[in-house]
C-alpha positions, 0 to 999 in steps of 0.5 A: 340298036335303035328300035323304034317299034318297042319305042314309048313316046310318054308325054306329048306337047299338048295335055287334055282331059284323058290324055294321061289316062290312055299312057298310065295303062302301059307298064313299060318302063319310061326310066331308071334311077340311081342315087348317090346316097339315100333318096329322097322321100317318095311325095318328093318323087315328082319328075318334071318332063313338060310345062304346059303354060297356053291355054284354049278352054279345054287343052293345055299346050307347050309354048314356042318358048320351048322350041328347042331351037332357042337357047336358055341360060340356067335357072337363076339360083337365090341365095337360099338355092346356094346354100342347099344340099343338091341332091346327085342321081343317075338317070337311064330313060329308055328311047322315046323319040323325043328330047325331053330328059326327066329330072327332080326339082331344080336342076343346077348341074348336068351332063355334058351330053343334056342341056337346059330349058326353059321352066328348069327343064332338061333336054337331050342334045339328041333325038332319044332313039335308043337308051340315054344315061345323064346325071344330074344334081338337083336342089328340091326347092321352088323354081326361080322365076325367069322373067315378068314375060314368064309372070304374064304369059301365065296369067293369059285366060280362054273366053270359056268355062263361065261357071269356073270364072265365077268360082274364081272371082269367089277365090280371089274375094277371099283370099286376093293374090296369095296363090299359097291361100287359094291352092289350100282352099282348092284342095280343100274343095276337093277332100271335102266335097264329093270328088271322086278320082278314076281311071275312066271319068265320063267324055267332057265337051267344049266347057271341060271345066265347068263340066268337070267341076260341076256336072261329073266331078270324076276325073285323072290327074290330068282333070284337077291339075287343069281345073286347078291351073285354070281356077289360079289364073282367073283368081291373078295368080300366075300357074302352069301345067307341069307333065311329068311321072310322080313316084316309081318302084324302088328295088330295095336290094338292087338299090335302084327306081324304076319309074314306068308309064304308069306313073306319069302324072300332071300337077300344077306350079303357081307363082308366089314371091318370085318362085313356082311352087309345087301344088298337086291336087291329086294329093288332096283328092287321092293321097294314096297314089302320092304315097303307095302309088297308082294302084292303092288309089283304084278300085279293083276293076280299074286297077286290071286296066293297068297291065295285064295279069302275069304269073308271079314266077313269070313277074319275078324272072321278068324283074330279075332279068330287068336288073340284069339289063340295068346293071348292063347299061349303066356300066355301058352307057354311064361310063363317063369320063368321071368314071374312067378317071376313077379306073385309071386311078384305081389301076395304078394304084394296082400296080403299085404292087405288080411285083408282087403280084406278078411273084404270086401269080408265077408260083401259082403257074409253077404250082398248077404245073407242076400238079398236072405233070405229076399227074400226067406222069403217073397215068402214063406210068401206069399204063405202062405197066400196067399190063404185067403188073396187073396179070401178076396181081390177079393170077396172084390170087386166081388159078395159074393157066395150062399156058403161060402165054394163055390171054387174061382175058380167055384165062378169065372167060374160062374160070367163068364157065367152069365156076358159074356162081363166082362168074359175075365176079370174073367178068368184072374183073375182065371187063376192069382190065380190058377198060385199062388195058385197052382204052387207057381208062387208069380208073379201072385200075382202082375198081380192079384193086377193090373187086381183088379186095372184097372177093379175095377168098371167093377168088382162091376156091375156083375150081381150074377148067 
């Protein structure tokens, strides 16, 4: 049922220096993904949420093109679009309260339960109250262009950050309009001179990028995908903000991704001949959380910011029941109607062979039956029996009573007083005998047998009382 107290909303409409940084220290789980086939490689793990394209100086913030309200057609797909291979996954997202879907690249077929938006984003015909299962398949290439509005609605700039407009109009002296030039020279700007990247970078006021590129110089994601966005629009180059998660824990035996909170990320897209193209700066300041994740690109201390400390027994039984849930959802949720088809081809397929398999499932009823009236028969024969044959067996080797109508039992207790050393013996067997006599218990039948066996000689010397 919906819960929205253990709901995570992720991504919000506007993105600020230090907003990511407070959602990366929530390991909860944001999504799940299966793919059809090998995934692809992890520095292509990039899945979009969000794009940011209006710009104030300091925060970015969705525009009212992305009012769900308003339809969109697809993504218009090129010729080298076409031709590509799209890559098909499965994606569980947990409740967020929200409508935005996760997906890789561009998107060129869906679900029927999403829709599209602008900026080749995905949505939920729903409010995401509770578990979604969608499929999507995608091609890993540029974004197409979607109109000259998109072209200059990118370009718009904020009467702030003077500095960084300098640097700017420096960037486009050098390189012109050539938004592939002027991403290098950024990232080169940031490996080669002393950036430095942190979970917890210094509070930033009215001009945050002028602050961040010149004073501190520390910062998240969210800092150099800004300064990034801002430093192409001033140089003519069209950008945006995308917010979305970068990478995820693959489940190697469960064959599955897990992407949390932690990985949420923010890159820019620049345009360049008609298509967005991809350019994360935090690639070039910090390669590692692109590679291995955001763990290995913290210092020890950040890193314990991230969740708190667990076990390893207690991390392992929580990883194992996280599978479990998700094998349940996805046989739950993501049973589609391709799926069901599937069933119903594969069942009848099945009853090609029900006579058969109906004849073997006959004879094994027969079979079981058999073997249970078998044993039934038996035990009720021997109890039967059981009390004649067994006085016989055991006065065949004991001492006869005065009486033949004398009890076992007392003819037992009497032996025993009289032969004290043989005495344990003699309670055995009446305790043996009483079991089977009286409660039935056929296997006290088999101990009866074996105390006979093994004492056989001992039995024959008692002394009569």
């Amino acid at each position: 049922m919906p819960n929205q107290q253990q709901a995570v909303t992720g991504l919000g409409n506007e993105l600020d220096p230090g907003s990511i940084e407070q959602l990366v220290q929530s390991d909860a789980t944001a999504f799940r993904v299966s793919f059809d086939g090998a995934p692809p490689p992890r520095q292509q793990w990039y899945w979009r949420a969000k794009v940011y394209e209006e710009f104030d100086g300091r925060r970015w913030l969705q525009h009212s093109r992305f009012d769900r309200r308003q339809t969109v057609a697809p993504a218009t797909t090129t010729t080298a679009v076409a031709d590509a291979q799209p890559l098909t996954y499965q994606i569980l997202a947990e409740s967020s309260f929200q409508h935005d879907l996760f997906s890789l690249g561009l998107p060129v077929s869906w679900s029927d339960n999403i829709r599209p938006r602008p900026a080749a984003l995905l949505q939920s015909n729903q409010v995401i109250s509770q578990r979604l299962s969608y499929q999507v398949s995608s091609v890993l290439s540029p974004i197409p262009q979607a109109s000259a509005a998109e072209l200059r609605l990118n370009l718009q700039t904020a009467a702030a950050n003077p500095q960084s407009q300098q640097l700017a109009a420096q960037l486009k002296q050098q390189h012109g309009n050539d938004g592939h030039a002027i991403s290098e020279a950024l990232a080169r700007l940031f490996r080669e001179q002393a950036f430095y990247y942190t979970l917890q970078p210094p509070r930033l006021g009215a001009n945050a990028i002028d602050q961040f590129l010149f004073q501190s110089r520390s910062g998240f994601c969210s800092h150099y995908a800004s300064a990034s966005a801002m430093l192409l629009r001033a140089a003519g180059v069209p950008a945006r903000v995308v917010g979305g998660y970068q990478g995820g824990d693959w489940q190697t035996s469960q064959q599955y991704l897990i992407v949390r909170q932690r990985d949420a990320h923010a890159w820019v897209e620049y345009l360049q001949d008609g298509d967005w193209h991809l350019f994360d700066p935090t690639a070039a300041i910090a390669p590692e959380r692109i590679l291995q994740g955001l763990e290995q690109a913290l210092s020890q201390p950040e890193r314990e910011l991230l969740s708190s400390w667990q076990p390893g027994w207690l991390q392992q039984m929580a990883l194992q029941w996280s599978h479990l849930d998700y094998l349940w959802s996805v046989w739950v949720l993501g049973f589609n109607q391709q799926q069901q088809t599937e069933l119903w081809a594969t069942l009848a397929g099945w009853l090609r062979y029900w006579p058969y398999m109906l004849s073997f499932a006959v004879l094994l009823a027969l079979t079981a039956a058999g073997i249970w009236f078998r044993q039934y028969r038996q035990r009720h024969q021997l109890l039967r029996q059981a009390p004649d044959y067994w006085r016989k067996q055991l006065l065949a080797v004991l001492p006869a009573p005065d009486l033949a109508s004398e009890p076992l039992s007392r003819w037992l207790n009497k032996l025993a007083v009289a032969n004290p050393t043989q005495a344990p013996v003699l309670m055995a067997l009446n305790q043996y005998y009483e079991q089977l006599i009286f409660a039935g218990k056929t296997d006290a039948a088999r101990h009866l047998q074996q105390q006979l066996q093994l004492n056989h000689k001992q039995l024959r010397t008692l002394k009569r009382p």
